[in-house]
C-alpha positions in Angstrom: -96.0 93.0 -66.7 -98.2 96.2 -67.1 -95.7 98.4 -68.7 -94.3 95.9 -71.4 -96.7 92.9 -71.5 -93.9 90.3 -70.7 -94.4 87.8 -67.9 -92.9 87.8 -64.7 -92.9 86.1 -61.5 -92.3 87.0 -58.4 -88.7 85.7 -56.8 -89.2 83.3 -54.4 -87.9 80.1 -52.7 -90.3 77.0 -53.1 -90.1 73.5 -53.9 -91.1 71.2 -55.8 -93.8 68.4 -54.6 -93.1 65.6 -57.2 -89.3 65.7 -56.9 -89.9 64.8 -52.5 -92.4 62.2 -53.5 -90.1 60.9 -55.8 -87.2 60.4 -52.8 -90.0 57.9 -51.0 -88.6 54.9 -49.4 -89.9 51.7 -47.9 -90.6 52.3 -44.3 -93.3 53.7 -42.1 -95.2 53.0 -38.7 -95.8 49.2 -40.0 -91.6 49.1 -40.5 -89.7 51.7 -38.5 -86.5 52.1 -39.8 -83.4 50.6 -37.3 -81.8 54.3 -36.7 -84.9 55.7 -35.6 -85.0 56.4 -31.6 -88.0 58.8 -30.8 -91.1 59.4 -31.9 -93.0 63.2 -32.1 -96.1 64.2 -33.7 -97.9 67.1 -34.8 -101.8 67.7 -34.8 -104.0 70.0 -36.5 -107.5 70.5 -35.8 -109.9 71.0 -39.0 -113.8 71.5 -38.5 -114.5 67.9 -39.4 -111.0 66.2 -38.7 -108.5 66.1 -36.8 -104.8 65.1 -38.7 -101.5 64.2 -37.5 -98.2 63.3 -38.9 -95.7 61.4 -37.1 -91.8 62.0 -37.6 -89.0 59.8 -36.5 -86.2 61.2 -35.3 -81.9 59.0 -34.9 -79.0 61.0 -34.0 -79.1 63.3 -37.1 -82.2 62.7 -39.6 -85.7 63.1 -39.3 -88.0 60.0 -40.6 -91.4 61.0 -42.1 -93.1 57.8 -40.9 -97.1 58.5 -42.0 -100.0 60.5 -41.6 -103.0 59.8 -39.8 -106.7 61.2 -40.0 -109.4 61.1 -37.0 -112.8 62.0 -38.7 -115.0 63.7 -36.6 -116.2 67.4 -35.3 -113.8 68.5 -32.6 -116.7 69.5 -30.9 -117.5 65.7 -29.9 -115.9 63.9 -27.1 -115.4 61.1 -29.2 -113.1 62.6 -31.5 -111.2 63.1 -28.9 -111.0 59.8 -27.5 -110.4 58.4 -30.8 -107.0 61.0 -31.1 -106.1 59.6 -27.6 -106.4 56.2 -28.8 -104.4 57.3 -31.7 -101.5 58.8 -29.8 -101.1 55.6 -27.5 -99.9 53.4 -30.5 -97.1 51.4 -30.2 -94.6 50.1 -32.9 -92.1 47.1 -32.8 -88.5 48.6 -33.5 -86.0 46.4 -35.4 -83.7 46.1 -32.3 -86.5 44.1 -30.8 -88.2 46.8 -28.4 -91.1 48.8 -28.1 -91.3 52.8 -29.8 -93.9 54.9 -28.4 -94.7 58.4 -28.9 -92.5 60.8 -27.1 -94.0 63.9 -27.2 -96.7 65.9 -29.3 -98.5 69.3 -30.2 -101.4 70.3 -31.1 -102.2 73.1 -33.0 -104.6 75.1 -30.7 -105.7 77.4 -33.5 -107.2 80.4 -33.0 -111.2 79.1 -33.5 -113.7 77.5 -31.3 -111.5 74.5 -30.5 -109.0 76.3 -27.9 -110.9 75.2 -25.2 -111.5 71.3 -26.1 -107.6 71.5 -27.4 -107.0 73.0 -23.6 -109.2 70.4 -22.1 -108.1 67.4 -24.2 -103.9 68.4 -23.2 -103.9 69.0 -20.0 -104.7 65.7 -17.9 -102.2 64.0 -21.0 -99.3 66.6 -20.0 -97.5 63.6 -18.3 -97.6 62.1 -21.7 -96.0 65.2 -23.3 -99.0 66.3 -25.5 -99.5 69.7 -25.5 -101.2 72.5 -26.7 -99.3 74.5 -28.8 -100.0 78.0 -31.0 -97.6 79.1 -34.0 -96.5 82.8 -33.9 -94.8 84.2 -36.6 -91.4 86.7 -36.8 -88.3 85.7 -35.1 -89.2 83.6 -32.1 -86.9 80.3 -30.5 -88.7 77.0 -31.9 -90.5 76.2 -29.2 -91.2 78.5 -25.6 -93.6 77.0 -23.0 -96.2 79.9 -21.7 -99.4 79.2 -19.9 -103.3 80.3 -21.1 -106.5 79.2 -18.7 -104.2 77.6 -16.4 -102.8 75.3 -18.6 -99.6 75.0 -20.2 -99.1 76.5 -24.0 -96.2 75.9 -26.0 -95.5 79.1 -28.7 -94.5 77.9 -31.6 -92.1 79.8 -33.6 -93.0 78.7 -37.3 -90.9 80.6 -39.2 -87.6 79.6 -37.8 -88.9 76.0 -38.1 -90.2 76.7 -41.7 -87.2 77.9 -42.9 -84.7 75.0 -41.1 -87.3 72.7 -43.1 -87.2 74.7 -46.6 -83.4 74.5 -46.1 -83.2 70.7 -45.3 -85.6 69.8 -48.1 -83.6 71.7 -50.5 -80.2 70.0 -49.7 -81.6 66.6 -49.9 -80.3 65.4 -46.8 -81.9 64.9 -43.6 -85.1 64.1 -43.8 -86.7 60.8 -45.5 -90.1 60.3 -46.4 -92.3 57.1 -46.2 -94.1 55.6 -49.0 -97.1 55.5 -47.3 -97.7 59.3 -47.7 -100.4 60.4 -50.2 -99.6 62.3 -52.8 -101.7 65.2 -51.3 -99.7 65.1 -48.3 -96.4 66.3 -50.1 -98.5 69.1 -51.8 -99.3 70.6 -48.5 -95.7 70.4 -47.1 -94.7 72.2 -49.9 -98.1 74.7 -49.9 -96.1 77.7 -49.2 -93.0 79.8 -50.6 -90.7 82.1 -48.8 -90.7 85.1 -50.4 -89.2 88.9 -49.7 -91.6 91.7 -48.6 -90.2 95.3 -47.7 -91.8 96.8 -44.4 -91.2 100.6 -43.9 -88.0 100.2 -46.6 -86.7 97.3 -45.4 -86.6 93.5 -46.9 -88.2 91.2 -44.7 -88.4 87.2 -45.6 -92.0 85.8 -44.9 -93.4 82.5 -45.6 -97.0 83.0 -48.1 -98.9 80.6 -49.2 -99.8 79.2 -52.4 -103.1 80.4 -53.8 -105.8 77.2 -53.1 -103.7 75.0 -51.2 -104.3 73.3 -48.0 -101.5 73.4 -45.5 -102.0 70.7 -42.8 -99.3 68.4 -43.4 -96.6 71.6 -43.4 -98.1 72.2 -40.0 -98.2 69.2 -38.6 -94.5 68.5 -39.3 -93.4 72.0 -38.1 -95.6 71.1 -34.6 -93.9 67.6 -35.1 -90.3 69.4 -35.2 -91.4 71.5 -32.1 -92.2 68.6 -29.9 -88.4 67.4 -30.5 -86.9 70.5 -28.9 -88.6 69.7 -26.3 -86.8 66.3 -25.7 -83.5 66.4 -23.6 -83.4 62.1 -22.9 -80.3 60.1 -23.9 -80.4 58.8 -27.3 -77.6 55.8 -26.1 -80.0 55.2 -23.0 -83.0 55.0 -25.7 -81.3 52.5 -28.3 -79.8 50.5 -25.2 -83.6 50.3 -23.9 -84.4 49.3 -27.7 -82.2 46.7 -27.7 -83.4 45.1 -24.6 -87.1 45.8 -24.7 -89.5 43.2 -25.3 -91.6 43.9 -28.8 -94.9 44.4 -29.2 -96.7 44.2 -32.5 -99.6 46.4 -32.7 -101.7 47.6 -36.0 -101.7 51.6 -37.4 -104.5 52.3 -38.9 -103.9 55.7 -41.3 -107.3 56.6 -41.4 -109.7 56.4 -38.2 -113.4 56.8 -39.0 -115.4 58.0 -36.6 -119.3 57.4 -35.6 -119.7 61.2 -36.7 -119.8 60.6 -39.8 -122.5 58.3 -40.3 -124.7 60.7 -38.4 
């Protein structure tokens, strides 16, 4: 580029936003699809906003099912309460039972939310929500560790990053709902993985994109996490579907909270 004036771009592995939108389909946490036997979700904790995303999981594909925001500083209790509201929704499954959430993570960051993230995760550990931080390099998808006396999940986000960037790219595996905004599929694909060489040696990193937002990529990867941490039965699950009384409860996708009106 500075020697011959030619463009050039750097080699990397990316994808493309449009072309996952485009393989939408007509499901979503008003109509789960039949094959879909547990439900795990992923939280990240913005300044203003807290957002999740909610993935279905059957015996061997993962089900984007929607995305959720709860407006409000993290700082105020009733943010909180609003994201615990949030995670007890239930949804009527197609076999004629009852679906609710199975597990869940949330991001605890690295800012001045730890503590309420701590607080907020550990009288719900019986639920399975947990506090979970992403690390980088090659780490197992999921490790549970402790911090302040409560329990912390490590995340290992490049392992999960790159299972996702190859499942994405095969076009197999995972579905997406049409409820998902447009935005949302630009910030599961905000990042590429690309080849960096430390002390002579090639080393595959995940970057990302200049001026793009990321919370969607992280709250599926937090969302894949909480799976690994489920070891129940999927043939004592569907037989509990099938027998399970349903229940037919609303999702909002959008939770306003008081906060913002101050």
């Amino acid at each position: 580029n500075t020697l011959l004036a030619q463009g050039w771009r750097e080699a990397a592995e990316e994808l493309d936003e449009s072309a996952l939108a485009a393989r939408a389909e007509d499901f979503g946490l008003h109509a789960v699809p039949p094959e879909v036997l547990l439900v795990t979700a992923g939280c990240d904790v913005q300044g203003d906003r807290i957002e999740t995303t909610f993935l279905g999981h059957s015996r061997d594909e993962t089900f984007a099912l929607g995305h959720a925001v709860v407006w409000g500083s993290p700082h105020e209790d009733h943010t909180w309460a609003e994201l615990d509201d949030l995670l007890r929704t239930a949804w009527p499954h197609p076999k004629g039972g009852t679906l609710r959430l199975d597990a869940a993570i949330i991001d605890s960051g690295d800012g001045g939310t730890v503590d309420r993230v701590y607080g907020f995760s550990k009288p719900r550990f019986g639920r399975r929500i947990m506090a979970g931080k992403g690390v980088a390099g090659n780490r197992p998808a999921v490790a549970k560790s402790q911090a302040k006396g409560v329990p912390l999940f490590i995340v290992g986000v490049d392992g999960l990053k790159a299972q996702l960037l190859t499942r994405l790219a095969s076009g197999r595996s995972i579905r997406f709902s049409n409820t998902l905004e447009p935005s949302w599929f630009e910030q599961l694909t905000s990042e590429r993985r690309v080849v960096r060489y430390v002390r002579g040696q090639p080393v595959r990193r995940f970057e990302r994109k200049p001026g793009m937002r990321a919370e969607a990529l992280d709250c599926f990867v937090y969302a894949m996490a909480a799976r690994h941490l489920l070891s129940m039965s999927l043939d004592r699950r569907e037989a509990e579907l099938s027998t399970t009384k349903m229940l037919t409860p609303a999702m909002p996708t959008v939770i306003k909270s008081k906060w913002l009106s101050r």
